[in-house]
SEVEXKOL-100664 format. One line per field, with one value per residue (C-alpha): residue number from 1; residue in three letters; x, y, z. Coordinates in pm, 1 decimal, always signed. Example, Ala and Ser with C-alpha at 12.3 -4.5 7.8 and 13.67 -1.06 7.14 Angstrom:
REM residues 2
i	[1 / 2] .
aa	[Ala / Ser] .
X	[+1230.0 / +1367.0] .
Y	[-450.0 / -106.0] .
Z	[+780.0 / +714.0] .
REM end
This chain:
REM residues 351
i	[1 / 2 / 3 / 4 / 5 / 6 / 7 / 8 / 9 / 10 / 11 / 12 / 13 / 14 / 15 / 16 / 17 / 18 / 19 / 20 / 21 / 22 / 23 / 24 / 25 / 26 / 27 / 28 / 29 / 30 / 31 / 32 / 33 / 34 / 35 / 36 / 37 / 38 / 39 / 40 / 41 / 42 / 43 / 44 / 45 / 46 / 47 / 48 / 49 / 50 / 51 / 52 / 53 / 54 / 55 / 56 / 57 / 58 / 59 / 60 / 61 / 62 / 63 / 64 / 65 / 66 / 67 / 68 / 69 / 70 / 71 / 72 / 73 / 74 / 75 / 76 / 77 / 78 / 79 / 80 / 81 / 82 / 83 / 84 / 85 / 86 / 87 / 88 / 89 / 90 / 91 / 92 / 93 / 94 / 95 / 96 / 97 / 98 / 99 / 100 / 101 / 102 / 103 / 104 / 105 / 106 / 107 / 108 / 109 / 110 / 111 / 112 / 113 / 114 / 115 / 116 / 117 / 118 / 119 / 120 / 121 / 122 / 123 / 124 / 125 / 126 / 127 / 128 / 129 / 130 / 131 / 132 / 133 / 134 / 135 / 136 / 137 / 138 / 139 / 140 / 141 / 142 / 143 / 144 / 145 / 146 / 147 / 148 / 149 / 150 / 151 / 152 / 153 / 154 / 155 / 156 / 157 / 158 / 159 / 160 / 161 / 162 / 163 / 164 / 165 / 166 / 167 / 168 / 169 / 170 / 171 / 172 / 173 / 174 / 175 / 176 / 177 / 178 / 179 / 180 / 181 / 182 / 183 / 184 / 185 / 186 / 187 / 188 / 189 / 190 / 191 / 192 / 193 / 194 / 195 / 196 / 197 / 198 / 199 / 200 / 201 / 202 / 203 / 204 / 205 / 206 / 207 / 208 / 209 / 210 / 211 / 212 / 213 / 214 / 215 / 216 / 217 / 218 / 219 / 220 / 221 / 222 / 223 / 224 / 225 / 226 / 227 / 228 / 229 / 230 / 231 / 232 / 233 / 234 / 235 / 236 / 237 / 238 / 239 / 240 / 241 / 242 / 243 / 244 / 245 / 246 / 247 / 248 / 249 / 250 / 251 / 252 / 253 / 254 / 255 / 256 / 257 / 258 / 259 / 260 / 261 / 262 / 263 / 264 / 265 / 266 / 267 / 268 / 269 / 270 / 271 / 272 / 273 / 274 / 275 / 276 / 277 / 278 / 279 / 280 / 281 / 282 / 283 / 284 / 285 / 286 / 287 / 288 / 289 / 290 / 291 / 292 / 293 / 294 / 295 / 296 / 297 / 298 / 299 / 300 / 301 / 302 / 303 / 304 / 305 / 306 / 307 / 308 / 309 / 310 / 311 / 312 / 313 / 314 / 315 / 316 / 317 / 318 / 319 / 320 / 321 / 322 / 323 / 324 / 325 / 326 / 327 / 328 / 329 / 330 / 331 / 332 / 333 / 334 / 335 / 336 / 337 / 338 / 339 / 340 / 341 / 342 / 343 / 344 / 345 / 346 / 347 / 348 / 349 / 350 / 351] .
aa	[Unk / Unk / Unk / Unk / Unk / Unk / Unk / Unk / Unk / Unk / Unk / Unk / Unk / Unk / Unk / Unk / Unk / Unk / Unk / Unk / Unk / Unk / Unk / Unk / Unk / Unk / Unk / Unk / Unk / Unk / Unk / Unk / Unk / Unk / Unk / Unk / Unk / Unk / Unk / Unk / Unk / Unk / Unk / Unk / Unk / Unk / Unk / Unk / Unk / Unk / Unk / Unk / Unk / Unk / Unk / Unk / Unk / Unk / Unk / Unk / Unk / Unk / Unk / Unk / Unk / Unk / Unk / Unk / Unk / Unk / Unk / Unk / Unk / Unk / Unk / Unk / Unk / Unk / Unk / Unk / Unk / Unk / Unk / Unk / Unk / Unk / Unk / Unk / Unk / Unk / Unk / Unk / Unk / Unk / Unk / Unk / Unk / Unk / Unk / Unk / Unk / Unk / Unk / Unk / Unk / Unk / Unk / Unk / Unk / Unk / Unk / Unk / Unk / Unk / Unk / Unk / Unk / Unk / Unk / Unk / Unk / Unk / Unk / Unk / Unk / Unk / Unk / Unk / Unk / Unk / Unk / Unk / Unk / Unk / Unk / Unk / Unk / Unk / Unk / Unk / Unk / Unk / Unk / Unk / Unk / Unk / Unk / Unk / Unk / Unk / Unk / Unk / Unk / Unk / Unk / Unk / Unk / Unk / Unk / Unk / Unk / Unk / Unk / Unk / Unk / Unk / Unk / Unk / Unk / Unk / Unk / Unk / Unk / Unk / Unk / Unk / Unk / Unk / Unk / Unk / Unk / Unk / Unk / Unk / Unk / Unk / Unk / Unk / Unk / Unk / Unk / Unk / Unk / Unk / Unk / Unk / Unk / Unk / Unk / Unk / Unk / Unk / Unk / Unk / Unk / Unk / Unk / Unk / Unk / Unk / Unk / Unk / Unk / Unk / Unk / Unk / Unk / Unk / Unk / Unk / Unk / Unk / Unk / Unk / Unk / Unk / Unk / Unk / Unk / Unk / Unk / Unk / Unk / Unk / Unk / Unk / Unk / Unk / Unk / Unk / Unk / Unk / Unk / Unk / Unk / Unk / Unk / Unk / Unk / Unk / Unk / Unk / Unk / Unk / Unk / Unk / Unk / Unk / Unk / Unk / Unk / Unk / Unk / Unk / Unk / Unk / Unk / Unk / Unk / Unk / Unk / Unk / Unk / Unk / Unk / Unk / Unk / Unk / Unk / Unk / Unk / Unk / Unk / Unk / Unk / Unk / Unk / Unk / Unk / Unk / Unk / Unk / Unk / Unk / Unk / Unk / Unk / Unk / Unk / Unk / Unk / Unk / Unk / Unk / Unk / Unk / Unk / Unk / Unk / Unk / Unk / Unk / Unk / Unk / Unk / Unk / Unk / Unk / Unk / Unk / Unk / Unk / Unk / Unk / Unk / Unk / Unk / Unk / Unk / Unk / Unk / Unk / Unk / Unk / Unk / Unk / Unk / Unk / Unk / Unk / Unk / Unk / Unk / Unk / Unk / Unk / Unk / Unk / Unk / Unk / Unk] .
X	[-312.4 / +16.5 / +3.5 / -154.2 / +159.4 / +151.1 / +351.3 / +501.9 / +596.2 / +819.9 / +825.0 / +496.0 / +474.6 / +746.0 / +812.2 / +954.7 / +720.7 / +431.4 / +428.4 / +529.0 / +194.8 / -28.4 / +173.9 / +116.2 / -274.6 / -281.2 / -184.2 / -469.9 / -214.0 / -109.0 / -250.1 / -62.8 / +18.9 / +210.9 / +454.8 / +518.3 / +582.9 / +234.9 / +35.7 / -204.0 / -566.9 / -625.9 / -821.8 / -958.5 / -586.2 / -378.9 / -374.9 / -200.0 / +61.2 / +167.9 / +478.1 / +811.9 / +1085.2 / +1364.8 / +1186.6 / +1227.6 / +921.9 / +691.7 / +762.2 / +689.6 / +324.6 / +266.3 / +374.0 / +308.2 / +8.7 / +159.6 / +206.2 / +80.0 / +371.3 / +518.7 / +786.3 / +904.3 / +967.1 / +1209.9 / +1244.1 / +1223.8 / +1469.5 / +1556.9 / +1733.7 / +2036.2 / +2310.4 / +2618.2 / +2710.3 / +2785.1 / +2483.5 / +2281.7 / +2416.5 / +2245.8 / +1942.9 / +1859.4 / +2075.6 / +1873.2 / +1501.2 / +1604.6 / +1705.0 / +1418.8 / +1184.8 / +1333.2 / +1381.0 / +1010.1 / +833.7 / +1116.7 / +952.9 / +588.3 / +591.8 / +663.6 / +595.0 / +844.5 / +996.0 / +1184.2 / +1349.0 / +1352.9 / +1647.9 / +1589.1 / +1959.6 / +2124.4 / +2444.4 / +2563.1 / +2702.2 / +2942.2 / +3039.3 / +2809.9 / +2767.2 / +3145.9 / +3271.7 / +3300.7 / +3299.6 / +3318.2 / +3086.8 / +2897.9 / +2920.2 / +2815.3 / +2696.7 / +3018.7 / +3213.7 / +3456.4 / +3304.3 / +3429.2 / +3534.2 / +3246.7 / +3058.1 / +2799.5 / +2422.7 / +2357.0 / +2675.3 / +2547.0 / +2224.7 / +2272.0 / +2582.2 / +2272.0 / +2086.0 / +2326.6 / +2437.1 / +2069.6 / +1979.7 / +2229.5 / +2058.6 / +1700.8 / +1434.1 / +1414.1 / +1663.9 / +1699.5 / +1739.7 / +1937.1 / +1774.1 / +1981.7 / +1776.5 / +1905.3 / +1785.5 / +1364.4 / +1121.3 / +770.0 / +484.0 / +499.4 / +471.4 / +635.0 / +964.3 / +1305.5 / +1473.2 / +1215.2 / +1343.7 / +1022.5 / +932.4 / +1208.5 / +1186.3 / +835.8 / +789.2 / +1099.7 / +984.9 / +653.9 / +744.6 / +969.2 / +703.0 / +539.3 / +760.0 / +819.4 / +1147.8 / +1287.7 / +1390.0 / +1766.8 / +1943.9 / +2099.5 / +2347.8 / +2759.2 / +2958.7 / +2968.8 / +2706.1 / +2470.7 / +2712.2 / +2733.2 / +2581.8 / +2336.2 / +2032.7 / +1682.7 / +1516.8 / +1123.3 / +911.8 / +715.4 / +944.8 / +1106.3 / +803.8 / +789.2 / +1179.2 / +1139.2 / +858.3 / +1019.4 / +1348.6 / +1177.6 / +956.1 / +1214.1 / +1447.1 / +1728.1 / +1738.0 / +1772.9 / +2009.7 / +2191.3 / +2208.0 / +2040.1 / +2084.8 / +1756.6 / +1770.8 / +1524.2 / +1792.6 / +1884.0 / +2115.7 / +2078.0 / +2242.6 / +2073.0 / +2129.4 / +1940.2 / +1652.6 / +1564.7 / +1526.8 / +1230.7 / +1112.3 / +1089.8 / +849.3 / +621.4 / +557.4 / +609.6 / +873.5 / +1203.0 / +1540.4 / +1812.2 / +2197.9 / +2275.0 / +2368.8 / +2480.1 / +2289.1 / +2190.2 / +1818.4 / +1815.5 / +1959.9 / +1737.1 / +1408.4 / +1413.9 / +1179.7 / +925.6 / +655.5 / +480.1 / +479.8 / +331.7 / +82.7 / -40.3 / +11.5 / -178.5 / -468.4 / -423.3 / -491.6 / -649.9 / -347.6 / -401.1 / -339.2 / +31.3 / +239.8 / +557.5 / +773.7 / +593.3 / +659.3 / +1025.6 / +1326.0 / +1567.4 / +1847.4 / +1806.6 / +1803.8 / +2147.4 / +2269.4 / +2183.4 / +2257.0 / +2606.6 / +2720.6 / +2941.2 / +3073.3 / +2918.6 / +2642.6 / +2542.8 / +2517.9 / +2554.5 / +2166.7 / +2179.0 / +2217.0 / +1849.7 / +1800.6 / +2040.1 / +1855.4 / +1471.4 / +1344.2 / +1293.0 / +1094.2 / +1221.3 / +1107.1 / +1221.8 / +1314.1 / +1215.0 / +856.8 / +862.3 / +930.4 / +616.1 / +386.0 / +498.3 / +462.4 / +108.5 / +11.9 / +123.7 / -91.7 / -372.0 / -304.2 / -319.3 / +39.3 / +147.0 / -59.3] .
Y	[-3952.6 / -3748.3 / -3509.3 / -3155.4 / -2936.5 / -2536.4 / -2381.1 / -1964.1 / -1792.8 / -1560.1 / -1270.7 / -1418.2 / -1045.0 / -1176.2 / -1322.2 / -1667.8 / -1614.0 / -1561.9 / -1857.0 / -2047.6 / -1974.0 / -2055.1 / -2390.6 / -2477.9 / -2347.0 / -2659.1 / -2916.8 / -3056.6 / -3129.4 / -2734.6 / -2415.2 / -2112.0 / -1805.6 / -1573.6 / -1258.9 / -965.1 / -589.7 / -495.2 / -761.5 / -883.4 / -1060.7 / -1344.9 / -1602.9 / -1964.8 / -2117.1 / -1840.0 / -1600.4 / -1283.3 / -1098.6 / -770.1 / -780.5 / -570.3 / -867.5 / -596.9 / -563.8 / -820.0 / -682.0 / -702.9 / -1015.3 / -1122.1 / -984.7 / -1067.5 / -1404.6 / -1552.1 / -1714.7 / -1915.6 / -2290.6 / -2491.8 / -2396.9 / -2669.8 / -2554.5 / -2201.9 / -2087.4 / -1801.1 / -1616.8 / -1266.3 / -961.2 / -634.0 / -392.5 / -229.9 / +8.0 / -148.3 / -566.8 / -463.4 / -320.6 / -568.0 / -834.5 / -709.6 / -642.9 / -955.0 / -1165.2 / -1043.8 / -1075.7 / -1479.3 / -1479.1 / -1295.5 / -1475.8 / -1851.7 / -1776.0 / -1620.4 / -1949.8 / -2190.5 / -2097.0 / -2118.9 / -2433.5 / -2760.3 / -2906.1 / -2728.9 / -2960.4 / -2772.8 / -2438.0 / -2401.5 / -2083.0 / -1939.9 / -1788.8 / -1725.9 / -1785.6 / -1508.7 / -1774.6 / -1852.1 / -1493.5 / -1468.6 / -1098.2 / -999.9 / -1090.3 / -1443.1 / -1723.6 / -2115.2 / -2279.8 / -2472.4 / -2376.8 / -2670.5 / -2674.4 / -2755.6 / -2439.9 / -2319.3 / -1980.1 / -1636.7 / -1306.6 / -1154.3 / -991.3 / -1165.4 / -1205.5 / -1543.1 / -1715.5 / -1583.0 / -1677.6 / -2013.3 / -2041.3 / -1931.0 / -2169.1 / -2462.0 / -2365.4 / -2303.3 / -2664.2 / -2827.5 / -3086.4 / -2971.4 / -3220.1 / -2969.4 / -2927.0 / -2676.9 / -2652.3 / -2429.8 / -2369.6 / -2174.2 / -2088.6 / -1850.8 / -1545.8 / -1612.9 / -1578.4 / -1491.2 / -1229.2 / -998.7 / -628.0 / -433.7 / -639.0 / -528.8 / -842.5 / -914.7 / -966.2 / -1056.3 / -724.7 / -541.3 / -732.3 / -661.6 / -304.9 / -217.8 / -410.8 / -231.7 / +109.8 / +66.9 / -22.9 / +216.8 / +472.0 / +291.4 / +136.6 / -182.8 / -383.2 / -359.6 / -540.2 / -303.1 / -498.2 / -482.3 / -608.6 / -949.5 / -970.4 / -1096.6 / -1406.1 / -1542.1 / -1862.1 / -1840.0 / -2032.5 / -1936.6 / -2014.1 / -2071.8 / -1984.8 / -2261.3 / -2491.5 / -2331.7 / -2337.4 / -2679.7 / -2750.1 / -2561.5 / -2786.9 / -3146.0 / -3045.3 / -2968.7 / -3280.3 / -3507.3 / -3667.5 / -3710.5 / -3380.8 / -3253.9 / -3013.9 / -2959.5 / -2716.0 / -2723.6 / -2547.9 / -2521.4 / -2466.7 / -2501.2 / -2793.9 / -2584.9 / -2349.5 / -1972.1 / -1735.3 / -1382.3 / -1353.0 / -1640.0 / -1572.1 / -1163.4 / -1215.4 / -1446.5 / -1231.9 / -963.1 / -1176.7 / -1215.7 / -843.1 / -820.8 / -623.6 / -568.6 / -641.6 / -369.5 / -396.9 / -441.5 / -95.1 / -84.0 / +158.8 / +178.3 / +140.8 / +278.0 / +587.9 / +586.5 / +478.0 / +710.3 / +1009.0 / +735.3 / +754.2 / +1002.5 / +758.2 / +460.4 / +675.8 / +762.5 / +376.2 / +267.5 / +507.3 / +430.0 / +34.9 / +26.6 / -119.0 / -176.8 / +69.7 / +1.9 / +275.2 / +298.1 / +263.0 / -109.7 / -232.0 / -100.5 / -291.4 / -152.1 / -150.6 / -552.9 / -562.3 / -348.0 / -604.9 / -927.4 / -763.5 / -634.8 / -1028.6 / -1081.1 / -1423.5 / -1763.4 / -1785.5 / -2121.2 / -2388.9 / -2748.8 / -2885.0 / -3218.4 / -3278.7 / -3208.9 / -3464.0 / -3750.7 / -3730.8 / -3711.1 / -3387.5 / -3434.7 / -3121.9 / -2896.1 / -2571.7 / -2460.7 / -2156.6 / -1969.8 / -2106.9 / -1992.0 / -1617.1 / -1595.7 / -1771.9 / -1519.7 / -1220.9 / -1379.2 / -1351.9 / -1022.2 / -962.9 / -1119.5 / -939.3 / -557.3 / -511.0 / -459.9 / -367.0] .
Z	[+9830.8 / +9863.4 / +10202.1 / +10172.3 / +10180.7 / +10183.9 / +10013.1 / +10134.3 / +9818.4 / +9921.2 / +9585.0 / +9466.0 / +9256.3 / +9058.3 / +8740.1 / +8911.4 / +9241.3 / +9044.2 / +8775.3 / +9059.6 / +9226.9 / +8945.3 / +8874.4 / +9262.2 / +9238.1 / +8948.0 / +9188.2 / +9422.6 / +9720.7 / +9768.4 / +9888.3 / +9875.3 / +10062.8 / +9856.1 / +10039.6 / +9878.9 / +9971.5 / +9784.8 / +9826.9 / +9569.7 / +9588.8 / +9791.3 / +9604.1 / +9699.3 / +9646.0 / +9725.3 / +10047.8 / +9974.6 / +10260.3 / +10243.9 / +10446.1 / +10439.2 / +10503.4 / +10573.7 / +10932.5 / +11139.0 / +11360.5 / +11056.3 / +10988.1 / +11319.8 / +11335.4 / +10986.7 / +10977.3 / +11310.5 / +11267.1 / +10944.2 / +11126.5 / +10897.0 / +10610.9 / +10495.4 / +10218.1 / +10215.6 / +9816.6 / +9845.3 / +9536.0 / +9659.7 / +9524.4 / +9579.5 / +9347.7 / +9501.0 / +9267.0 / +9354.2 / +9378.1 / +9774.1 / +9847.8 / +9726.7 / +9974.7 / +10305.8 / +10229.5 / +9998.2 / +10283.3 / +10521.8 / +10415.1 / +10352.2 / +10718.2 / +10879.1 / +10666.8 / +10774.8 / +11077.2 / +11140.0 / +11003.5 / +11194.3 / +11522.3 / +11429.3 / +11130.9 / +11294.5 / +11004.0 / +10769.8 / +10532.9 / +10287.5 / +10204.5 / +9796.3 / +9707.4 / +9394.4 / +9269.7 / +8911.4 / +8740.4 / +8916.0 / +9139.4 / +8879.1 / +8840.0 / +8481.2 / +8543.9 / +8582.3 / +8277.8 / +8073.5 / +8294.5 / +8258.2 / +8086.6 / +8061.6 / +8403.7 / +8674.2 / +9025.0 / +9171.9 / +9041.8 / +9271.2 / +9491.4 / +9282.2 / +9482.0 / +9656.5 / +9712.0 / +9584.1 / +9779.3 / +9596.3 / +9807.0 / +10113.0 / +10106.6 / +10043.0 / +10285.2 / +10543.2 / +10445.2 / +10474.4 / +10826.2 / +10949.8 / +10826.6 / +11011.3 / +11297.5 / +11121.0 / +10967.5 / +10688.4 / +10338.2 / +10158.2 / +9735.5 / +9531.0 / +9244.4 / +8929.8 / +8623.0 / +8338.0 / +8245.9 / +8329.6 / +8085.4 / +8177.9 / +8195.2 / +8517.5 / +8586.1 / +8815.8 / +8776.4 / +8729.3 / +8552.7 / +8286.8 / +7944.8 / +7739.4 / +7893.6 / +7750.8 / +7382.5 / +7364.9 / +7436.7 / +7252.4 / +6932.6 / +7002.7 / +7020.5 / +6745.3 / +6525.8 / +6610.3 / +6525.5 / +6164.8 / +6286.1 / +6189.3 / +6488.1 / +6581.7 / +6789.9 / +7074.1 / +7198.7 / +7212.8 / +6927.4 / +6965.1 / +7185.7 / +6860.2 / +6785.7 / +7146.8 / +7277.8 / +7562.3 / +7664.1 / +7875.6 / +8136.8 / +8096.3 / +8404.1 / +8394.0 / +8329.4 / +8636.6 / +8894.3 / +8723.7 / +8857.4 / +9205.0 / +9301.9 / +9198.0 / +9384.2 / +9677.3 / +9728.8 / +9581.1 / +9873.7 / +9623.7 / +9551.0 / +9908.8 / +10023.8 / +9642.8 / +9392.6 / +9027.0 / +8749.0 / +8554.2 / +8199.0 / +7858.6 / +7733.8 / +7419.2 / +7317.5 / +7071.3 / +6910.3 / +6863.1 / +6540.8 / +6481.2 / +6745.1 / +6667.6 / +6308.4 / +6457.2 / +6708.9 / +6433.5 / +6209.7 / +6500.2 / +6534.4 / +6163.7 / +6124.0 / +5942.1 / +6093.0 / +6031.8 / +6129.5 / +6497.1 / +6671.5 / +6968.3 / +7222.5 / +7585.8 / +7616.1 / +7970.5 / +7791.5 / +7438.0 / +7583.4 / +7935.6 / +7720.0 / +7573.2 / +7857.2 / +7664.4 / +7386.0 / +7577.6 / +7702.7 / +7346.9 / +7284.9 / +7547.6 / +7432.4 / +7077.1 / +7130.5 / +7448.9 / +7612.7 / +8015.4 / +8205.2 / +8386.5 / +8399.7 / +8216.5 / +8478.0 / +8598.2 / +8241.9 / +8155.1 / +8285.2 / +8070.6 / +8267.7 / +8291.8 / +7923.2 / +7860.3 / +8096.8 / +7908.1 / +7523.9 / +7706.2 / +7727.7 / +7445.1 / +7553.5 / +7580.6 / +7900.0 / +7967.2 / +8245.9 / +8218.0 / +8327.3 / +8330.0 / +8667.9 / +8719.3 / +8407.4 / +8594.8 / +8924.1 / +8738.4 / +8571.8 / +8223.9 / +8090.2 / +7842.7 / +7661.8 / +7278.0 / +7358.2 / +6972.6 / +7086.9 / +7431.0 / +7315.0 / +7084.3 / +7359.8 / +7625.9 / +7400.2 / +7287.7 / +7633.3 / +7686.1 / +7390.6 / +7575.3 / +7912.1 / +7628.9 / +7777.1 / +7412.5 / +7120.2] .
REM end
């Protein structure tokens, strides 16, 4: 019988942190404590920890008495308005976290890194692809370099590793998030529905024609966990992928069938901009089809969305690394939309 590990989920609010924790809760040889800033409820498998990581003092009193962590799962984020100002404060809730359980875990094993293809410079413009783990470093700033250029120089004379682990855009259910596509899709197809609209793609011009691939979160809390109790995996990178490719104008006219709905010509539009006055409409939503009760701003990440319809050039990484070295799972990515917006049926976060 394989060791009892424990397993700190460090964002466990999130879309990755979260589906990581109910993956883990599967698993007879875990049990999980789960960080975030609000907490959640602790269960039989999972201990909940309100903590604020940005304080090193907090962390200290909060986190003290957690000696028996044996793989830290870092997939924490916080939103910041400018590239620059996001470095500090994501760099330093890594450190103050790894550094915190260092002291008090003897038995810490393994550091897992959850980053992005922002490594590869994805969000400045069209970058290599398919893009591979040993790209070249672009310009920073750019928190995801930092944090794992922490991370390899705290290892160094340790018995622990550390994994990089770099999925695509992640698709799950999770409130309160501010990357969360299937979030986006699905209240936008919703409220357009209801407002008799057929469902256009908002996107730039060219934007509908690109290739680009997904990242499933289970397929991801699936990924974190092999590269982290895998020896041959220690102290690398991975890029973590479904294993197929799309085109938006191939995938909406699907999503559109699933809410039953008409597609219309793509316009392009900023949905931070067009959907900022539609709280009063969810609110009649909510009450119209007894929707739960999360308010609009926990569900809405439209700024994320404007992002990913703004890419009009190819975004994809090359995965099979991950397949050479012994993770074989894959996701079709059509069918992952419809199961995650089945279960956000399910959950009454859309009608």
């Amino acid at each position: 019988m394989d060791q009892h590990k424990i397993a700190l989920i460090v964002g466990a609010n999130g879309v990755i942190g979260g589906n990581l924790a109910r993956h883990l809760e599967t698993l007879n040889d875990w049990s999980v404590i789960g960080l975030s800033r609000r907490g959640g409820q602790s269960t039989g498998k999972i201990r909940h920890i309100s903590v604020d990581l940005l304080d090193p003092t907090d962390c200290l009193n909060k986190l003290a008495d957690l000696t028996g962590v044996t793989h830290i799962f870092y997939a924490a984020y916080q939103e910041r308005p400018t590239f620059a100002a996001l470095v500090a404060p994501n760099l330093a809730m890594l450190v103050n976290t790894v550094t915190t359980i260092e002291k008090v875990a003897r038995n810490l094993a393994h550091v897992s890194l959850m980053q992005g293809y922002k490594v590869y410079g994805a969000h400045l413009g069209p970058f290599k692809t398919p893009a591979r783990e040993d790209e070249d470093n672009h310009m920073p700033p750019e928190f995801n370099m930092d944090q794992q250029a922490f991370l390899q120089k705290q290892q160094q004379g340790k018995s622990w590793t550390w994994s990089a682990l770099r999925p695509s855009i992640v698709i799950g259910t999770a409130t309160g998030n501010p990357m969360n596509l299937a979030m986006v899709i699905g209240l936008y197809a919703a409220m357009s529905k209801e407002l008799g609209l057929p469902l256009r793609f908002p996107g730039k011009p060219g934007a509908y024609d690109t290739l680009l691939e997904m990242t499933d979160a289970g397929l991801l809390a699936k990924a974190t966990v092999w590269a982290a109790t895998h020896p041959q995996c220690a102290n690398q990178a991975f890029n973590i992928t479904n294993g197929d490719l799309f085109r938006w104008n191939e995938m909406w006219p699907k999503i559109a069938r699933f809410f039953d709905m008409e597609t219309a010509a793509p316009l392009p539009m900023s949905l931070h901009g067009v959907m900022a006055d539609k709280a009063t409409l969810w609110q009649t939503m909510k009450e119209k089809y007894g929707l739960a009760d999360h308010p609009y701003e926990a569900v809405s990440s439209w700024g994320f969305g404007d992002a990913v319809f703004s890419w009009n050039y190819d975004f994809f990484a090359d995965g099979s690394k991950a397949r050479r070295l012994g993770f074989h799972d894959y996701v079709q990515t059509d069918e992952m939309f419809l199961s995650v917006f089945r279960e956000m049926r399910a959950q009454r976060i859309i009608p």
